[in-house]
C-alpha positions as CSV (number, residue, x, y, z in Angstrom):
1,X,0.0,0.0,0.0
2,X,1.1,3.5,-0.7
3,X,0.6,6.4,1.7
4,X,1.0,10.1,0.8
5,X,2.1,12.7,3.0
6,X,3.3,16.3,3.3
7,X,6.8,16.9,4.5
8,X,10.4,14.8,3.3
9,X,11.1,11.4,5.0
10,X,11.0,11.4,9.1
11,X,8.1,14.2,9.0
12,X,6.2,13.5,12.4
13,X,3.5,12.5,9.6
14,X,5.5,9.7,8.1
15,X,6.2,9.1,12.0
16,X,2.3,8.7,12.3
17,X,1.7,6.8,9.6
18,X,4.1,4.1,10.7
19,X,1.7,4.0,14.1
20,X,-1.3,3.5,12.0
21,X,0.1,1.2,9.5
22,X,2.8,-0.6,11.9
23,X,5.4,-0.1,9.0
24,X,3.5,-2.3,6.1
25,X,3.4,0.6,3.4
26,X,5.4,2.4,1.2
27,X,6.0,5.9,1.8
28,X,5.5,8.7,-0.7
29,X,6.4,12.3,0.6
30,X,5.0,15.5,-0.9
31,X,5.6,18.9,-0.7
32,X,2.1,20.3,0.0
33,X,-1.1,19.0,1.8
34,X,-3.4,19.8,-1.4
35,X,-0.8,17.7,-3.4
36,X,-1.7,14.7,-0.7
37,X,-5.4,15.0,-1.4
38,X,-5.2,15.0,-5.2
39,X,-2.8,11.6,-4.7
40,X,-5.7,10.0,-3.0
41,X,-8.2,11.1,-4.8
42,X,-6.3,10.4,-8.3
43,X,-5.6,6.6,-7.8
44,X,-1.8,7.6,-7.6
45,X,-1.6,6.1,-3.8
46,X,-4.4,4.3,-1.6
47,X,-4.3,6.3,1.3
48,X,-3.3,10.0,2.5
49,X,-2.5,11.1,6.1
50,X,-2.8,14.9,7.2
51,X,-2.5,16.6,10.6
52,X,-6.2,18.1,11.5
53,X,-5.1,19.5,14.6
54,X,-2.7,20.4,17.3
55,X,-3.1,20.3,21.3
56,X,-1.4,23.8,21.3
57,X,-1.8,25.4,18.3
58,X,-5.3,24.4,17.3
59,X,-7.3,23.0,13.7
60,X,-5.4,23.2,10.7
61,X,-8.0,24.9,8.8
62,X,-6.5,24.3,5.2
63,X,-7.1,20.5,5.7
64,X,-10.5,21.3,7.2
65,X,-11.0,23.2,3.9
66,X,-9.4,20.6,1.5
67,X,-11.8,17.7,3.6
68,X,-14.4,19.6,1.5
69,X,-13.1,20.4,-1.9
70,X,-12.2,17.1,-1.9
71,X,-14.2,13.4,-2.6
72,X,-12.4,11.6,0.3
73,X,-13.6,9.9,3.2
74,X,-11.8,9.5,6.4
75,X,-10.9,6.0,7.5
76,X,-8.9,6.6,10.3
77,X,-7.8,8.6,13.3
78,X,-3.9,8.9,14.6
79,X,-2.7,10.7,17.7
80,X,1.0,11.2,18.2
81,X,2.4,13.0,20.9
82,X,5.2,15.7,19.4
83,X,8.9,15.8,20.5
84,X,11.3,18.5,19.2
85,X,14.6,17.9,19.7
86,X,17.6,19.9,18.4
87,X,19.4,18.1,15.7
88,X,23.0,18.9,13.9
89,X,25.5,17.4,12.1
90,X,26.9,14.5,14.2
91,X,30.0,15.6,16.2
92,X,28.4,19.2,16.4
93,X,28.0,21.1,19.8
94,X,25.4,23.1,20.6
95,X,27.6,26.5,21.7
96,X,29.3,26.5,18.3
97,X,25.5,26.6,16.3
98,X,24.5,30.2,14.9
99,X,21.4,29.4,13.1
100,X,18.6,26.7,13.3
101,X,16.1,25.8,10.9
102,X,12.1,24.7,11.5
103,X,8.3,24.8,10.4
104,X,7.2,28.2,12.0
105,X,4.8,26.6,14.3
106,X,8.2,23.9,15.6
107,X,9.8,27.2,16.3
108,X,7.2,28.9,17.9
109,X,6.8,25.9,20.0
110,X,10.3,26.2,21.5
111,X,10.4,29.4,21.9
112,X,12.0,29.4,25.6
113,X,14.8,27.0,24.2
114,X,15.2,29.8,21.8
115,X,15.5,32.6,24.3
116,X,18.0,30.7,26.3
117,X,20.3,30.6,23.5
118,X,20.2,33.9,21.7
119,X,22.7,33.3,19.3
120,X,20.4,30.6,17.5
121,X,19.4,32.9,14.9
122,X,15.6,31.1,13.8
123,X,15.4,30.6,10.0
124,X,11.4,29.4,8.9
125,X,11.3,26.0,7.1
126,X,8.7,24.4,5.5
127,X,8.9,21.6,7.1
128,X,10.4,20.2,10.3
129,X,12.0,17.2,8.9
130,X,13.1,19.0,5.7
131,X,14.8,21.5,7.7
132,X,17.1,18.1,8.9
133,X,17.3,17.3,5.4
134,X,18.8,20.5,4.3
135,X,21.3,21.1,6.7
136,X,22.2,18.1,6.0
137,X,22.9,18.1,2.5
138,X,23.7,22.0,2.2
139,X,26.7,20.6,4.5
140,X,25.7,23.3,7.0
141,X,27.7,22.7,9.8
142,X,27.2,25.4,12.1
143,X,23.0,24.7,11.6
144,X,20.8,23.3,13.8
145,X,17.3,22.0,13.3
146,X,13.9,21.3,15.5
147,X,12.5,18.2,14.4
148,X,11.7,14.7,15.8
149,X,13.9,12.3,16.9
150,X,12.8,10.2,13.5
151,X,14.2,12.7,11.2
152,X,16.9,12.5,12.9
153,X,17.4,8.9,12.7
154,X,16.0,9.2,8.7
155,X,18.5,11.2,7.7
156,X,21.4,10.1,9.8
157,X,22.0,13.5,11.8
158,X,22.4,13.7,15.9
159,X,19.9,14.8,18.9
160,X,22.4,17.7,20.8
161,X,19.1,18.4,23.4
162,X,15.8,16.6,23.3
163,X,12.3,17.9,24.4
164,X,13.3,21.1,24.0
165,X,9.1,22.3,23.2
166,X,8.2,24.9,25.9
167,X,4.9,22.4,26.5
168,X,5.3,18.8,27.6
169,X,1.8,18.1,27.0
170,X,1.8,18.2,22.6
171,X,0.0,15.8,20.5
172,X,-1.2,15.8,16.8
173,X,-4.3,14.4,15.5
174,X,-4.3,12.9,12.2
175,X,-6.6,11.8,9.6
176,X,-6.3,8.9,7.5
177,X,-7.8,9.4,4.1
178,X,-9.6,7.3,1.6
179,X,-11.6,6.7,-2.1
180,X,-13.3,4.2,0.2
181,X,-15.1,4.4,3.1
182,X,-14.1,2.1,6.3
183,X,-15.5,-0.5,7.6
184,X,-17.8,-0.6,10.7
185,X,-16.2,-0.6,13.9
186,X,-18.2,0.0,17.1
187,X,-15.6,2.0,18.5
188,X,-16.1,4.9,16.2
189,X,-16.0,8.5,15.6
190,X,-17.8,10.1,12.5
191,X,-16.8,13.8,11.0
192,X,-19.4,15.3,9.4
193,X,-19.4,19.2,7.4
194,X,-22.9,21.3,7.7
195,X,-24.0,24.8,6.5
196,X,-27.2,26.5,8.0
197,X,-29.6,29.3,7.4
198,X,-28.5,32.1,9.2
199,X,-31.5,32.5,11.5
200,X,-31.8,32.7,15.5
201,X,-30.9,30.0,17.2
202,X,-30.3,28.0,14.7
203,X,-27.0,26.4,15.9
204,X,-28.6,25.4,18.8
205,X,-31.2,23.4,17.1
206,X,-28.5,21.8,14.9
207,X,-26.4,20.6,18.1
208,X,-29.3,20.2,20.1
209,X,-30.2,16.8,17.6
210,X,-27.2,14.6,19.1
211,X,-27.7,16.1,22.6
212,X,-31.5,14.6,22.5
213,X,-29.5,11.3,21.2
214,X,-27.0,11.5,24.2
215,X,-24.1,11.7,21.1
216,X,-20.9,13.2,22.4
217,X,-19.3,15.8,20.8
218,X,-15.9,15.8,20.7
219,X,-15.2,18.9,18.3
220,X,-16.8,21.9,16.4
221,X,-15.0,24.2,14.1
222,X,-16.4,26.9,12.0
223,X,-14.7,27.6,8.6
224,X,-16.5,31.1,6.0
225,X,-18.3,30.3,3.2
226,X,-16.4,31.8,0.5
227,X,-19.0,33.5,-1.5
228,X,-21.7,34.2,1.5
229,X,-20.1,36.8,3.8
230,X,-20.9,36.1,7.8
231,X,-21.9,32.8,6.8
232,X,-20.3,29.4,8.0
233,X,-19.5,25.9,7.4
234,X,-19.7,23.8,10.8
235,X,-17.1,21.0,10.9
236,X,-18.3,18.5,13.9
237,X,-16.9,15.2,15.3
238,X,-19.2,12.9,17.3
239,X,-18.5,9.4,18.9
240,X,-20.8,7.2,17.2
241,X,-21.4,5.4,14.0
242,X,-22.9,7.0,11.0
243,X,-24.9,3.5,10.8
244,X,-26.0,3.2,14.0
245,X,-29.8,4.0,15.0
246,X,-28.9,7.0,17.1
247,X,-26.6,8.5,14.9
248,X,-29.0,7.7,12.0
249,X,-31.7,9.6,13.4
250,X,-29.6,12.2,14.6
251,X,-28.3,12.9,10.6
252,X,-31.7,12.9,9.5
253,X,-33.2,15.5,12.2
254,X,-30.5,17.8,10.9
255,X,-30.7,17.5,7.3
256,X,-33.9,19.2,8.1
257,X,-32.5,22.1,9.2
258,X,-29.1,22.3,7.0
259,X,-28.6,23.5,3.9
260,X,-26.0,21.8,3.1
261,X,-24.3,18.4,5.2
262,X,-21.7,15.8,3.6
263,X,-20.6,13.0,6.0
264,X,-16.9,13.0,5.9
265,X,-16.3,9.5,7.2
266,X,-17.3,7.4,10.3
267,X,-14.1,5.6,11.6
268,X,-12.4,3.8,14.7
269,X,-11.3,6.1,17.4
270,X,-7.4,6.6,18.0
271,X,-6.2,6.4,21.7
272,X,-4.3,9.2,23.3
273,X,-0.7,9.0,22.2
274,X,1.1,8.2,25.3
275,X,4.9,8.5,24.0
């Protein structure tokens, strides 16, 4: 099986994807997360995986917007728990490092680390486990990256300080992507996308139809409708599956309220990422 993803080998995505697949798949990295999408949805691999959202930094609204350009469902959850590390050329010290390369968000993330060494000047990657990559082979030896310990094992470069994020506590959700839907599983979550008249109280009629069905919800984002200003798509998670009797009746109440609704995929939960 091939499965797409955005970043260069030992991205904390490929890192995920090895969790969900336990290793039995062939990687293929790309630069953007539209480009992992179109791979999917092209035939040119069978799955996708893309980061939805952060325990810090919150959704990753241009996957949230891709989910619905796109004719994909989503097969499967992964949570993985985010480690930065600083990583050089092997041999390297971290007192003789000027610069160090990262995503913006990685740097942002490790932003105390960063203060404690002022002469790290911070150069914005576009990817974490790129940044390892280039340093690499741009043979720059007085660079340092912030990336996970599996770029730095992918690309054969040294950890000079691990868990170097100002947070402990920082995990990634991703989502597993699909031509197919998945298979029932009991233990499931299903993502659905919604639009609604804009009329009083109408949002609380549309949640209210899985609160009457005791369905938890276990996210809501909003993202603009391009060409309605003030008007909103409403992204929502519940635990449940799309099949089952309460979740059945709970799609059909709203469908008589929405304007628009496309179930994104019902899918077995991931559990928290402990390591």
């Amino acid at each position: 099986m091939k499965v797409a993803f955005q970043g260069d080998r030992g991205s904390y995505s490929e890192e995920a994807a090895l969790r969900f697949f336990n290793a039995s798949f062939e990687s293929v990295p790309l630069s953007t997360f539209s480009g992992v999408y179109d791979a999917v949805e092209n035939g040119r691999v069978e799955r996708g995986i893309i980061p939805i959202e952060n325990s810090l930094v919150g959704s990753i609204h241009q996957n949230y917007d891709l989910l619905l350009k796109h004719h994909l469902k989503i097969v499967g959850e992964q949570n993985l728990r985010i480690v930065h590390n600083l990583i050089a050329h092997p041999g390297s010290k971290l007192e003789e490092l000027t610069e160090v390369h990262s995503h913006p968000v990685a740097l942002g993330q490790c932003q105390d680390f960063l203060d404690s060494h002022p002469q790290l000047t911070p150069h914005v990657a576009y990817d974490t486990a790129g940044a390892v990559k280039m340093i690499k082979e741009k043979s720059l030896e007085q660079a340092g990256a912030i990336a996970g310990s599996f770029a730095a094992e992918q690309h054969g470069m040294a950890i000079l300080s691990e868990s170097i994020q100002d947070e402990p506590d920082n995990h990634t959700r991703f989502l597993i992507l699909s031509k197919d839907v998945a298979e029932y599983s009991e233990n499931a979550k299903t993502s659905i996308v919604f639009a609604l008249k804009n009329l009083p109280g109408v949002l609380f009629k549309a949640l209210s139809v899985f609160a009457l069905r005791d369905l938890d919800l276990t996210k809501i984002e909003s993202r603009p409708l391009r060409k309605k200003m003030w008007q909103y798509y409403f992204y929502l998670d519940f635990v449940g599956h799309v099949e089952d009797e309460a979740a059945k009746n709970a799609i059909g109440h709203l469908r008589e309220i929405t304007t628009f609704l496309k179930i994104l995929g019902s899918y077995p939960t991931s559990p928290p990422a402990n390591d």
